[in-house]
DRENDO-1510 file (C-alpha; in Angstrom, 1 decimal, always signed):
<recs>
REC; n; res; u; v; w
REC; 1; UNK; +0.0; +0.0; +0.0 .
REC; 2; UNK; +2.8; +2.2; +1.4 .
REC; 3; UNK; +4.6; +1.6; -2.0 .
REC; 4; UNK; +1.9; +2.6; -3.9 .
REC; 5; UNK; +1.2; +5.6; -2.5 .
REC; 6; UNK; +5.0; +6.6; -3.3 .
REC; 7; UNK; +4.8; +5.6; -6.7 .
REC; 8; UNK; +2.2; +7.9; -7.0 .
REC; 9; UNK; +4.0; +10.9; -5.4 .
REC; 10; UNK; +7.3; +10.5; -7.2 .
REC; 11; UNK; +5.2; +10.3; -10.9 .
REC; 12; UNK; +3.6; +13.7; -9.6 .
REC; 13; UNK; +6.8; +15.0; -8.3 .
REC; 14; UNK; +8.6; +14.4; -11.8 .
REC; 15; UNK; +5.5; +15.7; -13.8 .
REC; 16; UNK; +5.8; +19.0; -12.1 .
REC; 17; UNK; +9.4; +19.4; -11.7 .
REC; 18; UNK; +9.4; +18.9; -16.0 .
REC; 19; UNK; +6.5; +21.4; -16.0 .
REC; 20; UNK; +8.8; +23.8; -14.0 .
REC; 21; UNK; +11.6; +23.3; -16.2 .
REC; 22; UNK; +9.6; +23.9; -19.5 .
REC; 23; UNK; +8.5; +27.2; -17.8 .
REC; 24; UNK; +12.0; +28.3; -16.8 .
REC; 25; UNK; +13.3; +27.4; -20.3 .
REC; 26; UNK; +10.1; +29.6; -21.7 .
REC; 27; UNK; +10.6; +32.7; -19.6 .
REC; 28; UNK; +14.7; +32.7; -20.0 .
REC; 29; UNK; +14.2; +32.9; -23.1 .
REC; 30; UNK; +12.1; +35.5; -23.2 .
REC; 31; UNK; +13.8; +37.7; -20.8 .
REC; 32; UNK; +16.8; +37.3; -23.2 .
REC; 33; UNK; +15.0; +37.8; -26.6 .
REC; 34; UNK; +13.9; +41.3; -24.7 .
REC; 35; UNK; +17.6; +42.4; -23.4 .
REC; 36; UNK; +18.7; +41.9; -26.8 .
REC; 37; UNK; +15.6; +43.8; -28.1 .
REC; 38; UNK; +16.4; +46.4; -25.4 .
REC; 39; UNK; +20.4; +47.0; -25.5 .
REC; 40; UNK; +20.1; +47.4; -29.7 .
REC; 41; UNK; +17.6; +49.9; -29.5 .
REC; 42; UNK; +20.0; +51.6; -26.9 .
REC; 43; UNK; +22.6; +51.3; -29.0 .
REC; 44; UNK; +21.1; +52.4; -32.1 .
REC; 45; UNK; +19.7; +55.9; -30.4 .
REC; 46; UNK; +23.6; +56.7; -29.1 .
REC; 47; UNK; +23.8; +58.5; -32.0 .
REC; 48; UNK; +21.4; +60.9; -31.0 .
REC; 49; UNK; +22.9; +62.1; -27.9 .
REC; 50; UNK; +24.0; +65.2; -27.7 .
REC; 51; UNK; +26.4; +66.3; -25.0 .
</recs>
């Protein structure tokens, strides 16, 4: 019964810890698709500053 039971939990366990992992892969990615986004337009108005 007792084995069962922790069968169960370690299936539910590895289900959510892929689940995380798909999420942190997702966000990372999209954090650094926006930096790059982010520093180029910096980079391209440089130009424009006028000290």
């Amino acid at each position: 019964m007792d084995d069962e039971k922790t069968f169960k939990l370690l299936g539910r366990a590895g289900a959510i810890d892929i689940a995380f992992g798909v999420i942190s892969i997702v966000a990372g990615i999209a954090a650094g698709v926006i930096l790059i986004v982010s520093g180029a337009k910096l980079l391209g108005s440089k130009s424009k500053i006028i000290f």
